[in-house]
Biopython code that builds the backbone (N, CA, C, O; Angstrom):
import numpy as np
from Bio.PDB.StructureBuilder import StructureBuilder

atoms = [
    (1, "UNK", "N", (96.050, 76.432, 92.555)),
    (1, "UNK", "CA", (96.036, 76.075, 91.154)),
    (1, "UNK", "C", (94.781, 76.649, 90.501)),
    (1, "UNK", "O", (93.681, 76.341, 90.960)),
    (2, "UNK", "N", (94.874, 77.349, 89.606)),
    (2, "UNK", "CA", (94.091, 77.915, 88.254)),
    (2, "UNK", "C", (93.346, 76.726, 87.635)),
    (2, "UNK", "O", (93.964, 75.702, 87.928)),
    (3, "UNK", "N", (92.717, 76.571, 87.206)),
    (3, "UNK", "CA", (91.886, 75.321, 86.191)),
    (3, "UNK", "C", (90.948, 75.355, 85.716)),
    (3, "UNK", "O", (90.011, 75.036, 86.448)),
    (4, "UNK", "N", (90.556, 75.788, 84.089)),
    (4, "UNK", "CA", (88.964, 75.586, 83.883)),
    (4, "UNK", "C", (89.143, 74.436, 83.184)),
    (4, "UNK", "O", (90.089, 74.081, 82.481)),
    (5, "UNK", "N", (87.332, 73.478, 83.676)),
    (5, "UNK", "CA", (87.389, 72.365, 83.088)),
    (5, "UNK", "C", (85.898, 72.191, 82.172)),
    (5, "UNK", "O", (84.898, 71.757, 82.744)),
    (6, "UNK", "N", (85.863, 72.556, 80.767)),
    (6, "UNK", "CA", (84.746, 72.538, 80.198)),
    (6, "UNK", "C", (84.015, 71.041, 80.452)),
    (6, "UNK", "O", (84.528, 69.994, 80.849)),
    (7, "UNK", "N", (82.685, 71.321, 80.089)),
    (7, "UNK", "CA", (81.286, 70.413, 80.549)),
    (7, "UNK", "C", (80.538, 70.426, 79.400)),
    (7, "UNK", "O", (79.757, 71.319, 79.071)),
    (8, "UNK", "N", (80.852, 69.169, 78.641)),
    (8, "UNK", "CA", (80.042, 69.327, 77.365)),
    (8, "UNK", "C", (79.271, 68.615, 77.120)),
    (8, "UNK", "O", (79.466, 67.498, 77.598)),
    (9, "UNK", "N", (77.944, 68.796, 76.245)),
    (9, "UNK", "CA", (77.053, 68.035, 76.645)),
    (9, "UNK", "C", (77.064, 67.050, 75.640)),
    (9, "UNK", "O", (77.511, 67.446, 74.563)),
    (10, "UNK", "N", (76.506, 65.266, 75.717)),
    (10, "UNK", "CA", (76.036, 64.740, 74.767)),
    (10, "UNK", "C", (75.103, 63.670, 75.037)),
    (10, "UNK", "O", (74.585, 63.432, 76.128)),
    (11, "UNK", "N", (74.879, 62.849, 73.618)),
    (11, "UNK", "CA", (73.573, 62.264, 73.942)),
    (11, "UNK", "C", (73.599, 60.943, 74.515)),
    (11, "UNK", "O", (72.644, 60.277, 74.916)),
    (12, "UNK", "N", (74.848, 60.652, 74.498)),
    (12, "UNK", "CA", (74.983, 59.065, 75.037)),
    (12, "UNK", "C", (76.352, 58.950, 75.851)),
    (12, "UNK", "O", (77.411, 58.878, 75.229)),
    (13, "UNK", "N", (76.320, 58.929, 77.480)),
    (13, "UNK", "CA", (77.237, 58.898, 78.432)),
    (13, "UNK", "C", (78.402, 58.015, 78.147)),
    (13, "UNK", "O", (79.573, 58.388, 78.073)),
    (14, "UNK", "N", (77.928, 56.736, 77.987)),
    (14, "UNK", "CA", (78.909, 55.338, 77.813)),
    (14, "UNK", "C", (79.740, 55.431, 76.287)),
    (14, "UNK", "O", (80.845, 54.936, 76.068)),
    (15, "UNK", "N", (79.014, 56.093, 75.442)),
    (15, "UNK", "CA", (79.028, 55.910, 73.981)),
    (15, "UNK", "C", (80.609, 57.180, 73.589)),
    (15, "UNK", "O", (81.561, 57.076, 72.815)),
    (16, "UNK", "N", (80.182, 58.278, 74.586)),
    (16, "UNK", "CA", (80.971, 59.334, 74.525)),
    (16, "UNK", "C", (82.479, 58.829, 75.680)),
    (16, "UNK", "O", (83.620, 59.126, 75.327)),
    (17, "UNK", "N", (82.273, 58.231, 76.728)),
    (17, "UNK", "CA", (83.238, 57.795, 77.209)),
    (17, "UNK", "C", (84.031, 56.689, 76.731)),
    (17, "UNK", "O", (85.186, 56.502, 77.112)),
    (18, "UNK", "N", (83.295, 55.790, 75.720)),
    (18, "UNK", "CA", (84.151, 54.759, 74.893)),
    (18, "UNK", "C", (84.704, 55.124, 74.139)),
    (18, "UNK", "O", (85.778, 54.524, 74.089)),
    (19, "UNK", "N", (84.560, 56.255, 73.011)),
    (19, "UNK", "CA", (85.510, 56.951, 72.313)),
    (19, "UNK", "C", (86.518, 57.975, 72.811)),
    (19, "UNK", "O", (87.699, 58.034, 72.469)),
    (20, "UNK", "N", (86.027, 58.597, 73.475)),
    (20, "UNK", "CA", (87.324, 59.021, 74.388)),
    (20, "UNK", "C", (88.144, 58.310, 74.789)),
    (20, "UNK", "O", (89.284, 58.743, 74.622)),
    (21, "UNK", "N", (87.993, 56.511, 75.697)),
    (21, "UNK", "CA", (88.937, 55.922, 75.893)),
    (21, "UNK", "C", (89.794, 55.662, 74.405)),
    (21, "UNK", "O", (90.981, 55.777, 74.098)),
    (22, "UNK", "N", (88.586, 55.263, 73.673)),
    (22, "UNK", "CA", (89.941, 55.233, 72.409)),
    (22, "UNK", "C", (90.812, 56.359, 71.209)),
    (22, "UNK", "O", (91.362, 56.351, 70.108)),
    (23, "UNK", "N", (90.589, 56.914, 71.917)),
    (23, "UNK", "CA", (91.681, 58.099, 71.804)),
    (23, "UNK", "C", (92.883, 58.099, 72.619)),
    (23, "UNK", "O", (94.075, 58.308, 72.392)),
    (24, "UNK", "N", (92.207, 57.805, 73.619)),
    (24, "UNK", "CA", (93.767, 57.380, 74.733)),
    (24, "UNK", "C", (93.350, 58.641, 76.256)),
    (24, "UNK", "O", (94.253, 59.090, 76.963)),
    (25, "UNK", "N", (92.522, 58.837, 76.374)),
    (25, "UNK", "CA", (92.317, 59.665, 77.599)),
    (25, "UNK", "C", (91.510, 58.646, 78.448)),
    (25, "UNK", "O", (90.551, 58.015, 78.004)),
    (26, "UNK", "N", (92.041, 58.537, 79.847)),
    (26, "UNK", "CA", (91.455, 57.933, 81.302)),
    (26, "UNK", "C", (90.522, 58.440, 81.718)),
    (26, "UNK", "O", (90.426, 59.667, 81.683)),
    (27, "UNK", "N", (89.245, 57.411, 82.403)),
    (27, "UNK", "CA", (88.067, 57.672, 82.921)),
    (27, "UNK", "C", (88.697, 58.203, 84.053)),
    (27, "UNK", "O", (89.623, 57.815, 84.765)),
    (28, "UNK", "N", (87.765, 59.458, 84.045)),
    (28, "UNK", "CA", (88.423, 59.381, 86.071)),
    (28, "UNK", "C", (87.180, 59.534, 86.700)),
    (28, "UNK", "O", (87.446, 59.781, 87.877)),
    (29, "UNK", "N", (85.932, 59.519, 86.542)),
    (29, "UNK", "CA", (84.430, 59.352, 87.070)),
    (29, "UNK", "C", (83.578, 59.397, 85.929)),
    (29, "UNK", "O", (83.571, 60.137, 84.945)),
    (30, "UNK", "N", (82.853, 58.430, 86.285)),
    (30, "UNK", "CA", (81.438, 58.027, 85.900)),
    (30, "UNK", "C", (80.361, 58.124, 86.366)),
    (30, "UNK", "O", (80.339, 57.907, 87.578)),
    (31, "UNK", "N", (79.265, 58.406, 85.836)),
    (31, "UNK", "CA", (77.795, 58.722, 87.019)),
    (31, "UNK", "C", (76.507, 58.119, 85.634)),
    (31, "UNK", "O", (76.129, 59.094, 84.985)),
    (32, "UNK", "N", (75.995, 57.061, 85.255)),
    (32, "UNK", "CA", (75.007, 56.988, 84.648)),
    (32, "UNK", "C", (73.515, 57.599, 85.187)),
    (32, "UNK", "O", (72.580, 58.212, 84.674)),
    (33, "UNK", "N", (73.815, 57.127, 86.368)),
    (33, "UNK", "CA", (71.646, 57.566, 86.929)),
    (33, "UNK", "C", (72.367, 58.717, 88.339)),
    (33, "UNK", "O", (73.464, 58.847, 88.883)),
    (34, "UNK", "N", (71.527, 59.112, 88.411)),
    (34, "UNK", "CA", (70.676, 59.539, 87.873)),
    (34, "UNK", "C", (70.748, 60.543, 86.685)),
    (34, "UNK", "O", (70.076, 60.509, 85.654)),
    (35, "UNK", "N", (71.716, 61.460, 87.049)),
    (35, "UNK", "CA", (72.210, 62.352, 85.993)),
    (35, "UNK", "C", (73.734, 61.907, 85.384)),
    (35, "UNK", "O", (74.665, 61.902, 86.189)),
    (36, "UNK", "N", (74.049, 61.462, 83.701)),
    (36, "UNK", "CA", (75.052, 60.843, 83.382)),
    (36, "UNK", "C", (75.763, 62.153, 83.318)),
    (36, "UNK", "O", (75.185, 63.233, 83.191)),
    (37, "UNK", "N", (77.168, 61.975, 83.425)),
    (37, "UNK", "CA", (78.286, 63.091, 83.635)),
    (37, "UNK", "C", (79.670, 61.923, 83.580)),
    (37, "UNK", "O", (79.684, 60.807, 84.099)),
    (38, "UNK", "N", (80.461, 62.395, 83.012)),
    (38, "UNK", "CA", (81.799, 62.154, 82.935)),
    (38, "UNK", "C", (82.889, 63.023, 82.942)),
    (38, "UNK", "O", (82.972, 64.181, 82.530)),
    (39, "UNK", "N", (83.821, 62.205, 83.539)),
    (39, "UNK", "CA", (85.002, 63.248, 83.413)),
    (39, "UNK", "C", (86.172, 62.314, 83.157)),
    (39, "UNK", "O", (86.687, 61.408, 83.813)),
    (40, "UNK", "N", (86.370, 62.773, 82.159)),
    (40, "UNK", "CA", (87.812, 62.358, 81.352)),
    (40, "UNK", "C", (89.150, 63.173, 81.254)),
    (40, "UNK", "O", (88.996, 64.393, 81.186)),
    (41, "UNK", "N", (90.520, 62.669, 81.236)),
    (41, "UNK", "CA", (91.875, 62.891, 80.910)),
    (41, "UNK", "C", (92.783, 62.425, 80.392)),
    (41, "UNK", "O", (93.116, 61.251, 80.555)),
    (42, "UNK", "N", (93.383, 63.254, 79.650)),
    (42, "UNK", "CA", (94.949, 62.956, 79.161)),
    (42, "UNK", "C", (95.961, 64.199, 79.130)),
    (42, "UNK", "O", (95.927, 65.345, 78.682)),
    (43, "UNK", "N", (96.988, 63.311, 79.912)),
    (43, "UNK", "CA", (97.820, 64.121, 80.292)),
    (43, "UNK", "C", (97.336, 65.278, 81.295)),
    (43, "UNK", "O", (96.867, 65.092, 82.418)),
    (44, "UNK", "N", (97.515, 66.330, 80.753)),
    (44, "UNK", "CA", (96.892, 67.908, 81.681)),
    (44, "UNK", "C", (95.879, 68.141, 81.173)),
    (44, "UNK", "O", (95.403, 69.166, 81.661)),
    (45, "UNK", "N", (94.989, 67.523, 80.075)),
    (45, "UNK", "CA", (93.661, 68.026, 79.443)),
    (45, "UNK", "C", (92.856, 66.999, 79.982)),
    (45, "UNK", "O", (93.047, 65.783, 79.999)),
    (46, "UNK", "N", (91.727, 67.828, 80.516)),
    (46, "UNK", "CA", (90.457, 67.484, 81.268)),
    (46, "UNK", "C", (89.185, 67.895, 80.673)),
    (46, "UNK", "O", (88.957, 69.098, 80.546)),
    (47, "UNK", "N", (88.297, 66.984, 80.281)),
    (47, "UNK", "CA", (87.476, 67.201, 80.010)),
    (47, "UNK", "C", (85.618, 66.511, 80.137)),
    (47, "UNK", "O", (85.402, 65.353, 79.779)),
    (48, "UNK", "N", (84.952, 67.028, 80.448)),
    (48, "UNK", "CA", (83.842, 66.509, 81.252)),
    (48, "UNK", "C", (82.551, 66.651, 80.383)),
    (48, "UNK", "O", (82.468, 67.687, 79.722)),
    (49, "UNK", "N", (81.593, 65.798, 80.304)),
    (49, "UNK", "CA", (80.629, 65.796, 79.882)),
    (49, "UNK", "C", (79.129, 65.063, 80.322)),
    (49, "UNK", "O", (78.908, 63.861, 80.470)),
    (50, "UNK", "N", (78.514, 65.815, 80.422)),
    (50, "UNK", "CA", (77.090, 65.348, 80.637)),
    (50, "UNK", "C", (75.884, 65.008, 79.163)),
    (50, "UNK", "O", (75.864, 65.540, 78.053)),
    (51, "UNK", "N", (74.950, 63.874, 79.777)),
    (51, "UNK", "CA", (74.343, 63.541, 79.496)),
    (51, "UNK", "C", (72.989, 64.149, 79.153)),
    (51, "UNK", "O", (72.235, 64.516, 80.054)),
    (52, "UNK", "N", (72.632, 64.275, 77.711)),
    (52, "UNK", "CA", (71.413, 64.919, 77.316)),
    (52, "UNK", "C", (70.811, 63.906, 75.987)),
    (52, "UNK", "O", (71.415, 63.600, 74.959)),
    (53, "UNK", "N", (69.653, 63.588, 76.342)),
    (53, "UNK", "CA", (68.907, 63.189, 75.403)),
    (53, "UNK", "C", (68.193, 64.254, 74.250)),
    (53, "UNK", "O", (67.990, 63.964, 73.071)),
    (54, "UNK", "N", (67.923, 65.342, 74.802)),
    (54, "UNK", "CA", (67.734, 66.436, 73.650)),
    (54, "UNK", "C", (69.159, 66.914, 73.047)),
    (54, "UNK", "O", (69.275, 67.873, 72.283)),
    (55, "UNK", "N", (70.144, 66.166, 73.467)),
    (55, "UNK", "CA", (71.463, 67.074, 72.322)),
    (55, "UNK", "C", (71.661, 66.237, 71.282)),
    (55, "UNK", "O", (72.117, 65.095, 71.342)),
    (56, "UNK", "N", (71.277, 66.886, 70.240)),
    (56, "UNK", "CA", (71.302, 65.691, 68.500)),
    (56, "UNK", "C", (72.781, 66.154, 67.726)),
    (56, "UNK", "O", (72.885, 67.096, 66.940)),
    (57, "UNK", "N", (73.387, 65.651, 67.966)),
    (57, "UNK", "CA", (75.413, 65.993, 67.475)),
    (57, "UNK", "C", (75.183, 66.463, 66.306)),
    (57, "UNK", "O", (76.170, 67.076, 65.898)),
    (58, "UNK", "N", (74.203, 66.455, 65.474)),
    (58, "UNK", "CA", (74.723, 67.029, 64.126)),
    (58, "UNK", "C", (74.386, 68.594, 63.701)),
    (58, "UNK", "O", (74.734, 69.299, 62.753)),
    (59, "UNK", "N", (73.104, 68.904, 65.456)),
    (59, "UNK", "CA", (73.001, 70.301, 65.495)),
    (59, "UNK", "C", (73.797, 71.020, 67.106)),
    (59, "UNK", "O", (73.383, 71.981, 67.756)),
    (60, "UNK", "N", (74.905, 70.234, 67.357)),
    (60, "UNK", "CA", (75.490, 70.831, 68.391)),
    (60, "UNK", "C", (76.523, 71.849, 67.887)),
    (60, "UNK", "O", (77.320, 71.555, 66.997)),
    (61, "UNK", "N", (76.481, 73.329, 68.614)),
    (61, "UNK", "CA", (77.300, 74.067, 68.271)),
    (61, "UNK", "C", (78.026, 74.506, 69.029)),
    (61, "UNK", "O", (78.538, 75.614, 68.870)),
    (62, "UNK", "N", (78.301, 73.588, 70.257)),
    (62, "UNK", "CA", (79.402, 73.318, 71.637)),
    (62, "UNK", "C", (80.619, 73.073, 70.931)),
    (62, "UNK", "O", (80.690, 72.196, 70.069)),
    (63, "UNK", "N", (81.901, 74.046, 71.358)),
    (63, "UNK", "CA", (82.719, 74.007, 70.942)),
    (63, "UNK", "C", (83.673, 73.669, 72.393)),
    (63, "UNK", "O", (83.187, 73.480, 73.508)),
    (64, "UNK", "N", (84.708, 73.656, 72.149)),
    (64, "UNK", "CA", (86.048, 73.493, 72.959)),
    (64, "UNK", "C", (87.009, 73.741, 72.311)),
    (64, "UNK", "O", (87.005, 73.285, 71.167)),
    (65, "UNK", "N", (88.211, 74.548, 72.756)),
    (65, "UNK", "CA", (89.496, 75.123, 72.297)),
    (65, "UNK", "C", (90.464, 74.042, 73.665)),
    (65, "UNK", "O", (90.261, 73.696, 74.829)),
    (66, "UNK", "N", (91.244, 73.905, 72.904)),
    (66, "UNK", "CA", (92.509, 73.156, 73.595)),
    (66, "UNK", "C", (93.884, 73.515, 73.458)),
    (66, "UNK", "O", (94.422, 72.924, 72.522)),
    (67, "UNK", "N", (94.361, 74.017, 73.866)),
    (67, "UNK", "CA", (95.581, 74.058, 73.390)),
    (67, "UNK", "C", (96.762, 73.255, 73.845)),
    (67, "UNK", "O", (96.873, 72.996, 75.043)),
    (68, "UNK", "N", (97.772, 72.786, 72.860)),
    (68, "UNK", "CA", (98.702, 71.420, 73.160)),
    (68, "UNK", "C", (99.767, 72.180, 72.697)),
    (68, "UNK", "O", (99.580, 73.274, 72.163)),
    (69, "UNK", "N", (100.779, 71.737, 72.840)),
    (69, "UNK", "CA", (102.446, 71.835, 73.221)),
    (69, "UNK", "C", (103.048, 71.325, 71.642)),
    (69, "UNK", "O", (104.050, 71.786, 71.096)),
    (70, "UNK", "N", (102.111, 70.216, 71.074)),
    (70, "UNK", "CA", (102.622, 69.861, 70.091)),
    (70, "UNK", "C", (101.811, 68.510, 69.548)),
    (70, "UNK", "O", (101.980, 67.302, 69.718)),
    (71, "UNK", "N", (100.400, 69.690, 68.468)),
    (71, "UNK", "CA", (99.506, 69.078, 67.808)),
    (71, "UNK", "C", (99.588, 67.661, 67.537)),
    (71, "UNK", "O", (98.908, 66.703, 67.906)),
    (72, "UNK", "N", (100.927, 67.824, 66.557)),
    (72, "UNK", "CA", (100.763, 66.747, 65.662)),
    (72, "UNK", "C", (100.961, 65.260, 66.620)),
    (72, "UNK", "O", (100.520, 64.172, 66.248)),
    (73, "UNK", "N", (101.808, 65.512, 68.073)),
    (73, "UNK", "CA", (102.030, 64.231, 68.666)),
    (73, "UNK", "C", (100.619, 64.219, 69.075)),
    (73, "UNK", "O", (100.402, 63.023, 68.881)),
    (74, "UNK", "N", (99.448, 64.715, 69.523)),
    (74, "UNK", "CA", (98.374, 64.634, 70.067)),
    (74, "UNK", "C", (97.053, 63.799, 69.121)),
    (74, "UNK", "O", (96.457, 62.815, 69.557)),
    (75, "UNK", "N", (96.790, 64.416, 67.818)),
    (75, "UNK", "CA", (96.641, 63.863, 67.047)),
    (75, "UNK", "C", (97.453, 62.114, 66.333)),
    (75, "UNK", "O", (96.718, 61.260, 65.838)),
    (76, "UNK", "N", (98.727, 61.950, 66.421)),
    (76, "UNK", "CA", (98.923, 61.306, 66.161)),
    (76, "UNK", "C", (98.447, 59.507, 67.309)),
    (76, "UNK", "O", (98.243, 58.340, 66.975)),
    (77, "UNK", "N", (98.468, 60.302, 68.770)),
    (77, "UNK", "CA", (98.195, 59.414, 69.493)),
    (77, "UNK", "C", (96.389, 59.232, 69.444)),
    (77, "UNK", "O", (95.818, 58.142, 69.439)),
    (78, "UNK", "N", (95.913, 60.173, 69.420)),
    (78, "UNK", "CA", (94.300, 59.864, 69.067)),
    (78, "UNK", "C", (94.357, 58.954, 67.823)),
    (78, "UNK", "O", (93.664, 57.936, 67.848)),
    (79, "UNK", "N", (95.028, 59.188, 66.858)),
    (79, "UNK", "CA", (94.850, 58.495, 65.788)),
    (79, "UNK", "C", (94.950, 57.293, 65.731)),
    (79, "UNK", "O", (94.140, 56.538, 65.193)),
    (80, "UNK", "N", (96.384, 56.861, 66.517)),
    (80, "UNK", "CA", (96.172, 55.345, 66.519)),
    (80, "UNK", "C", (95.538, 54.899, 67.688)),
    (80, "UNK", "O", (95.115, 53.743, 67.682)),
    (81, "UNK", "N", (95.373, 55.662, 68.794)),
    (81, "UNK", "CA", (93.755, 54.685, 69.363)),
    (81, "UNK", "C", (93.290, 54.270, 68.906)),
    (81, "UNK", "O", (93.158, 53.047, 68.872)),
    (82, "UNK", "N", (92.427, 55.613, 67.872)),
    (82, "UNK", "CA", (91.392, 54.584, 67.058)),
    (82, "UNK", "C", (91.320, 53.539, 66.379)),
    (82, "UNK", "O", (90.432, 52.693, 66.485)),
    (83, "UNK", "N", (92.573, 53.500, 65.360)),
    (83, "UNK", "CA", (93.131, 52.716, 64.622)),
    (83, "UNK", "C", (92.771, 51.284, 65.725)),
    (83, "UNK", "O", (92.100, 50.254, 65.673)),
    (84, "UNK", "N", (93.695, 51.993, 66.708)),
    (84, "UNK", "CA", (93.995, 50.061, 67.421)),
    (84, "UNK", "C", (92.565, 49.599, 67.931)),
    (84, "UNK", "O", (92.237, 48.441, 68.191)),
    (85, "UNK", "N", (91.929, 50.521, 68.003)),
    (85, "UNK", "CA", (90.442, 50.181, 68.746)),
    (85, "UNK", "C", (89.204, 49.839, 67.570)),
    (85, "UNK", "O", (88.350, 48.967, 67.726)),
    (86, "UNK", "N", (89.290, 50.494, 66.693)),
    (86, "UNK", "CA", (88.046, 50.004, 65.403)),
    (86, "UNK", "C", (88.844, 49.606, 64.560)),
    (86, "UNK", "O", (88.194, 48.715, 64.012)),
    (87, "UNK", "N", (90.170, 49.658, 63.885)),
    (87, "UNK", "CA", (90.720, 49.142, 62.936)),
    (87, "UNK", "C", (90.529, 50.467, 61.880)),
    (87, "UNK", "O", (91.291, 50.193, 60.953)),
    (88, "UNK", "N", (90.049, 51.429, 61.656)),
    (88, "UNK", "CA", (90.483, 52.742, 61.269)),
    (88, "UNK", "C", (89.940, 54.359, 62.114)),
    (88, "UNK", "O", (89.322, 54.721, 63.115)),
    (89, "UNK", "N", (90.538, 54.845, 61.119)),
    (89, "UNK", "CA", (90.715, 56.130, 61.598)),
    (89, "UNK", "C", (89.141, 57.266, 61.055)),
    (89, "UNK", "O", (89.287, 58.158, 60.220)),
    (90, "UNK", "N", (87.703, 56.958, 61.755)),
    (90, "UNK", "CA", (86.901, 57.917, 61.156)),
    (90, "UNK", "C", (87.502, 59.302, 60.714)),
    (90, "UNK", "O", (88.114, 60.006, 61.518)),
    (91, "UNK", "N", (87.269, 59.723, 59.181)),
    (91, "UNK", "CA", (87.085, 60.920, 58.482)),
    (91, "UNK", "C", (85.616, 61.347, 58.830)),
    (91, "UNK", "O", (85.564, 62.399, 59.468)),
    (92, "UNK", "N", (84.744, 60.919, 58.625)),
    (92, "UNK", "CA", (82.934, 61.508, 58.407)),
    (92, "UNK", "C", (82.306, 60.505, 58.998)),
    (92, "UNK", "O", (82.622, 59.343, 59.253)),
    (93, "UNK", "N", (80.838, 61.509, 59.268)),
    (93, "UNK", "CA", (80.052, 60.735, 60.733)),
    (93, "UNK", "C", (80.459, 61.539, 61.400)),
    (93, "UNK", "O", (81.179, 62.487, 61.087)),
    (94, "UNK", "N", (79.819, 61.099, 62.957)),
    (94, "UNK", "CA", (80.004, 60.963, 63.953)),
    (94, "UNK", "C", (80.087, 60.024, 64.597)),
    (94, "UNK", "O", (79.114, 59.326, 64.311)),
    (95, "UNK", "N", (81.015, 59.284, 65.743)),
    (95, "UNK", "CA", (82.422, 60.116, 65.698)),
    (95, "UNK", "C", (83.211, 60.502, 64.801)),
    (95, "UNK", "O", (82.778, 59.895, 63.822)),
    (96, "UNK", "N", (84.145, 61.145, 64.429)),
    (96, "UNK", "CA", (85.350, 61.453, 63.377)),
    (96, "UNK", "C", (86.147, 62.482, 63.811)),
    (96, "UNK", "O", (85.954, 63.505, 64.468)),
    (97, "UNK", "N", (86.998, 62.013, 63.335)),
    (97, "UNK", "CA", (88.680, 63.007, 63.405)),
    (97, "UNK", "C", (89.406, 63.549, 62.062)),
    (97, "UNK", "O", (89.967, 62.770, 61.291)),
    (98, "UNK", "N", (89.366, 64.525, 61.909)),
    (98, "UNK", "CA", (90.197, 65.198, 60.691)),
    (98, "UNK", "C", (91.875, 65.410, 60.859)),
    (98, "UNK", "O", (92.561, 65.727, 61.831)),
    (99, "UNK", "N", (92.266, 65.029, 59.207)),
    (99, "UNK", "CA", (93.703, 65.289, 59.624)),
    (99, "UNK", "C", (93.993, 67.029, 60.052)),
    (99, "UNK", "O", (93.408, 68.034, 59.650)),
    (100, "UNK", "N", (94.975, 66.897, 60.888)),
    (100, "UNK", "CA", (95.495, 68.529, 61.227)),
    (100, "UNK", "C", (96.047, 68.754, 59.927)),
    (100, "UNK", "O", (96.651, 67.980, 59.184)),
    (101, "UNK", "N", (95.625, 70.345, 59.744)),
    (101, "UNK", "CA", (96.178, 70.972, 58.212)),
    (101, "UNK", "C", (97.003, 72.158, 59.021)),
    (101, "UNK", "O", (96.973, 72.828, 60.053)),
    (102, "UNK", "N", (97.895, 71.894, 57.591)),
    (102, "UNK", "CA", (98.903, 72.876, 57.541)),
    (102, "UNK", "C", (98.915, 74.201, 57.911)),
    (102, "UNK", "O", (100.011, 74.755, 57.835)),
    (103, "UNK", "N", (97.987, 74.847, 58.288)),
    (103, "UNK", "CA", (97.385, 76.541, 58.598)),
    (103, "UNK", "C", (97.944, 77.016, 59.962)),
    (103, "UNK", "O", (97.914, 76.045, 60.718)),
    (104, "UNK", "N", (98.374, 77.961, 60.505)),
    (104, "UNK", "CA", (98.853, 78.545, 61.725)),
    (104, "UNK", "C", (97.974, 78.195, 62.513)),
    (104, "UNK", "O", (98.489, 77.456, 63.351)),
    (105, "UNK", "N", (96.955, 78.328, 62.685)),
    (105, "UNK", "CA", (95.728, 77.962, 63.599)),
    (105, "UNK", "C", (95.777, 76.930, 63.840)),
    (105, "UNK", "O", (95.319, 76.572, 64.926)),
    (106, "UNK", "N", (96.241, 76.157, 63.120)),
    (106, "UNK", "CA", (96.612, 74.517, 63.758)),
    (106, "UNK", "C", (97.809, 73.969, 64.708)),
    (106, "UNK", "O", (98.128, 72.925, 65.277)),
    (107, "UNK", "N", (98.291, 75.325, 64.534)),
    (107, "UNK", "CA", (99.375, 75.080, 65.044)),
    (107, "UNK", "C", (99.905, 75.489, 66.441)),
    (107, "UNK", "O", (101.035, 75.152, 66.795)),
]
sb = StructureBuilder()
sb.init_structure("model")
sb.init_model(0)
sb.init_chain("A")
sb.init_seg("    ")
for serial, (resi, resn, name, xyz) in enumerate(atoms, 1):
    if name == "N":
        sb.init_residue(resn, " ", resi, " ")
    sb.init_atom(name, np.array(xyz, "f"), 0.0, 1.0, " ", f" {name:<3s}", serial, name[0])
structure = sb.get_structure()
């Protein structure tokens, strides 16, 4: 089996794995000390992240490309995670989720 699994960094281990759960993706390891690292899933998308106190989210320019079978069900299930988990859906800030737009690239 083929598999890349991006490693992205952020500033708070627990903080980044609680919003991921509420999106709807499963812990599948945790590591706080010494070095925090996670690795999260849903469905066939895997995605992992470590812990940095120098990474400030509003100057991170770590990206990730994903590609899904069919956006809008993907989005729609992140969406109501959140929903069911804070009672709405962040637009702005961090965390936040934008609606998918109409453009090919979204698609």
């Amino acid at each position: 089996m083929n598999k890349v699994i991006p490693i992205l960094p952020c500033p708070d281990i627990k903080a980044q794995v609680e919003f991921y759960q509420q999106l709807g993706f499963e812990l599948i390891d945790l590591y706080t000390s010494p070095n925090p690292y996670a690795a999260m899933q849903f469905g066939t998308i895997e995605l992992n992240f470590y812990g940095s106190r120098k990474m400030v989210s509003t100057e991170n320019a770590t990206m990730c490309f994903v590609k899904v079978d069919d956006v809008d069900a993907v989005y729609n299930a992140f969406a109501s995670g959140l929903k069911k988990h804070t009672g709405k859906v962040p637009r702005s800030g961090i965390p936040r989720i934008s609606k998918v737009r109409d453009l090919s690239s979204d698609r």
